[in-house]
N, C-alpha and C positions, 0 to 999 in steps of 0.2 A: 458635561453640558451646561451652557449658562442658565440660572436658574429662571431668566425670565424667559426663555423659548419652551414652547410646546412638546413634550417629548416625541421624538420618530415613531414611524410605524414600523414596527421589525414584523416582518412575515417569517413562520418555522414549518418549515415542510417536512413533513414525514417522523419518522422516528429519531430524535438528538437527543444526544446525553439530557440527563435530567438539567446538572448545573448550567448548562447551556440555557434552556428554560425559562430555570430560576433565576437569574441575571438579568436576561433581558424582558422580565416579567415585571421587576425590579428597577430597571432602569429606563426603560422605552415604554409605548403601549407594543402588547405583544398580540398576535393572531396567530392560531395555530392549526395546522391543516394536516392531513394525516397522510395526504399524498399531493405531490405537486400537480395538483387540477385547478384553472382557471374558475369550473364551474362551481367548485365549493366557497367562492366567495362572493359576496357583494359587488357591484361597483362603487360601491362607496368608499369598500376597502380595498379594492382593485388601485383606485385612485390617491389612497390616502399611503399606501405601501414606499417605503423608502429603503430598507432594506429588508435583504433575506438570507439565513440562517439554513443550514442543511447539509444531510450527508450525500452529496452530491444530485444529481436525477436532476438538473437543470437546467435545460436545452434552449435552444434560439427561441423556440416560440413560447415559453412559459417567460423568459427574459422580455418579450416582446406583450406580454402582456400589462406591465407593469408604465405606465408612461414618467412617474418619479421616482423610479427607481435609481439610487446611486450607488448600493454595495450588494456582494454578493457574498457573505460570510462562510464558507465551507471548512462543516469541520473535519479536518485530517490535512494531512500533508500532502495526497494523492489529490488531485481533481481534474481527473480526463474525463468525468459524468457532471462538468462544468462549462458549457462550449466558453471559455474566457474570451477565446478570439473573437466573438461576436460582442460581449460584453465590453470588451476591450475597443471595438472599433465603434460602441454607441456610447463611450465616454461611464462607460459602468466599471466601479472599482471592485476585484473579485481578489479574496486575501484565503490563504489557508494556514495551516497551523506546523509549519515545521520548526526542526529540532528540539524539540520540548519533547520529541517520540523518539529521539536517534538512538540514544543508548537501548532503550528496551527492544525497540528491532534488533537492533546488532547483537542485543543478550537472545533474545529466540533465535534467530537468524543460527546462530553457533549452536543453541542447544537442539534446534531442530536436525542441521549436521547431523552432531553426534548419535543422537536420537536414531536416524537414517541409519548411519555407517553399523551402529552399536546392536542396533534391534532392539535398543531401550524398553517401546511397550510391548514389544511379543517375548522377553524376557519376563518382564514383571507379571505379565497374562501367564506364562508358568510356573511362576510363584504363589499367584494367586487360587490357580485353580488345582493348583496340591500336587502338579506334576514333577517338581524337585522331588518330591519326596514318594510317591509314587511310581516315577522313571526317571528321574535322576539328575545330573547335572545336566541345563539347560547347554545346546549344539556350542561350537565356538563360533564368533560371527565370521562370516567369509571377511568382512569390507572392517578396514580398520582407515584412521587418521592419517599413522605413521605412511612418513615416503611422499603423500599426495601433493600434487598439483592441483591449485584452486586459482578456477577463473573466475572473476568478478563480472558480469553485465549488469552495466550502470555504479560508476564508483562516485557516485554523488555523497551526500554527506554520510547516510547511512552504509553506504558502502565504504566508505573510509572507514569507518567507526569498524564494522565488521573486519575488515581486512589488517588495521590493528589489535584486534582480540586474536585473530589466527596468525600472526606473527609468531606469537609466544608457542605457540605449537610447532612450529620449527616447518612449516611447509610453504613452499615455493607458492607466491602468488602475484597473477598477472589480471589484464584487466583487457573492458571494449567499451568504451564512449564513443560517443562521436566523433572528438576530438580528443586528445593529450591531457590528461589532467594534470593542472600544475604542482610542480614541489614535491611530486609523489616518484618512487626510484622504482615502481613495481613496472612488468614486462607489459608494456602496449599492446595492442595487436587489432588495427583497422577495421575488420570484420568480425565479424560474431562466429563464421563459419571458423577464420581461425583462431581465433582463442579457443572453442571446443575441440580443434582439431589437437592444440599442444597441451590440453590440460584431462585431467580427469574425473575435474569436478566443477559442478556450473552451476554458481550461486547466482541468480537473477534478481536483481533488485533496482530494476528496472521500471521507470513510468508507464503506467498503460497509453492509450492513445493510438489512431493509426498507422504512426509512425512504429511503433513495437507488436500494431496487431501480429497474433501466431507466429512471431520473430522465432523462438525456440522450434522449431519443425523439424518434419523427418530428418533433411539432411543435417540439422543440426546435430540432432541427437545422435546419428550414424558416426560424423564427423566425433560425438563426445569417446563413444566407445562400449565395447563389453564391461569394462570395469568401471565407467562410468555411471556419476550419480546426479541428480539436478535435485538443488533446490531453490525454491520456488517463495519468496516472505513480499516479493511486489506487487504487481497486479496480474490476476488470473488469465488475462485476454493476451498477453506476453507469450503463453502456455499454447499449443494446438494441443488439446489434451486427447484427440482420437489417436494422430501420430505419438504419443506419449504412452498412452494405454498398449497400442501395438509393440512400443519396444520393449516396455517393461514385460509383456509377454515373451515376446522373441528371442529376449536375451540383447536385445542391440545394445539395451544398456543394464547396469545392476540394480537399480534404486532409484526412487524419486523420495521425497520430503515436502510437501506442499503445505502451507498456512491460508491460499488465494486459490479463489478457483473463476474461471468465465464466468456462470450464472450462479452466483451466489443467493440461499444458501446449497443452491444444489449442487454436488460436488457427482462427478461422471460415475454411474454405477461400475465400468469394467477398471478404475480407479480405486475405489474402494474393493472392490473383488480379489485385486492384485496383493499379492504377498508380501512384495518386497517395496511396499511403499509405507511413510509414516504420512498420515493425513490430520490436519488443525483445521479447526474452525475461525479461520481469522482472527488471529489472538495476540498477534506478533506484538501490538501498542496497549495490550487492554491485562492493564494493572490497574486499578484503585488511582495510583497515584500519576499516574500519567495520563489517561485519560480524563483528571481532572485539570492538569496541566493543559492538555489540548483544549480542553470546555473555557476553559478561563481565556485562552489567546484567540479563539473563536469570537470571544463576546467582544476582548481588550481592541478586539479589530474598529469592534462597530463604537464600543465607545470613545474611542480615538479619531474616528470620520467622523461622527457628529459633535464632539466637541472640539479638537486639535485640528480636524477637519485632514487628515492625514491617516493612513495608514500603518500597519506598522510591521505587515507583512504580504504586500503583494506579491500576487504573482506574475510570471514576466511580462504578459499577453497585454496585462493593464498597469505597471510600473509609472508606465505614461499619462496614468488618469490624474485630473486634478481634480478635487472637489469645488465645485460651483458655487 
């Protein structure tokens, strides 16, 4: 920023990374509110607010409260708890933080997998609680790698990422966008209904948002199979996790693997009840080192709009914004 202008008003709602913070604590004047309420502020800083920082939870009328508001900083790559489209259509720039997370999704993304297929922690839970040695070698897994078909929903970057690390594992892999992803020679398939219906394993890594609300549903999962597995590293609201819970009882299908849940942190108690499921605390991006990476491209947003007066990661809804 030039150093003869006033520094911006960053507003920080709710709980962000520390280094997110300390940046714009650092570089801006900073306000900080522990949940996105109009009422916890001034009008003085209502008024003086020019941008906002947060892990989503930003709707029309909290956007609507701000009258010089010009960015909306979100940190993660995900932001469907961002309405952009509204932000987008009153000339508000909203940036989030992709590919600085891609490979560490795509590393959980695989290890969750295996995890699933393998029974990874109900294996080490019998090492631990002395039943090796007590009753003996832990059962063999039913569900192995070998042989599998994996369908991709959503081959966006992290999907790509993911879908080259399971190459090397020698198993057939096909995909569902919307449309055709280019350059890529894996199997298409228009419908969500079919790629579950020719594959036997469904990695969702998929946007949340209306558009994918409870996409994964009954017939989805019927369509996946008995020897079917779903996992789940996207957004939670992707998931109908009642219809989820029923299969994994009934046998519709073998296993789930989830890191996302709909009402985070609370994850469905007949969910965790379930056997044949591996359940994450939303972990997929949260290393040390990449979540510092996110904290850093978070801030590099806003100091880029108010100095460079430019973004350096929008997203699509406001691609079209210019700074004023």
């Amino acid at each position: 920023m030039p150093a003869s202008t006033e520094p911006a008003t960053i507003l920080v709602s709710g709980k962000v990374h520390d280094h997110v913070v300390a940046r714009i604590d650092e570089a801006f004047r900073l306000i900080h509110i522990e949940r996105p309420d109009p009422s916890l502020l001034s009008p003085q800083d209502i008024a003086a607010v020019r941008g906002i920082s947060a892990f989503g939870g930003i709707d029309a009328a909290f956007i609507d409260t701000f009258p010089n508001l010009e960015i909306i900083a979100n940190f993660g790559v995900g932001y469907d708890s961002v309405d952009a489209a509204h932000a987008g259509a009153k000339g508000i720039m909203v940036t989030n933080t992709p590919d600085v997370l891609t490979e560490e999704v795509a590393d959980l993304t695989v290890a969750l997998l295996l995890a699933t297929l393998r029974e990874v922690p109900k294996a080490e839970a019998w090492l631990r609680q002395g039943k090796w040695v007590s009753e003996g070698n832990y059962r063999f897994s039913p569900l192995s790698l070998r042989g599998r078909h994996i369908g991709i929903f959503g081959l966006g970057r992290i999907g790509l990422a993911v879908a080259k690390r399971l190459e090397a594992f020698g198993v057939s892999i096909a995909y569902h966008n919307r449309r055709p992803a280019e350059g890529v020679a894996y199997s298409y398939h228009p419908t969500l209904k079919g790629l579950a219906a020719a594959v036997d394993t469904l990695i969702c890594i998929a946007p949340g948002g209306a558009a994918t609300e409870k996409a994964i549903n009954a017939e989805i999962l019927a369509a996946l199979g008995p020897e079917g597995v779903l996992i789940n590293t996207g957004r939670g609201s992707t998931v109908d996790e009642a219809a989820l819970a029923a299969a994994l009882r009934d046998g519709t299908i073998a296993a789930a693997g989830l890191d996302v849940f709909a009402d985070e942190p609370n994850a469905p108690q007949a969910l965790l009840d379930a056997p044949n499921t591996v359940l994450l605390p939303h972990v997929a991006s949260a290393s040390v080192a990449t979540r510092r990476a996110m904290a850093d491209l978070c801030v590099d947003n806003l100091v880029s709009w108010f100095g460079a007066r430019r973004a350096l990661t929008p997203v699509p809804e406001t691609a079209h914004v210019k700074a004023k």
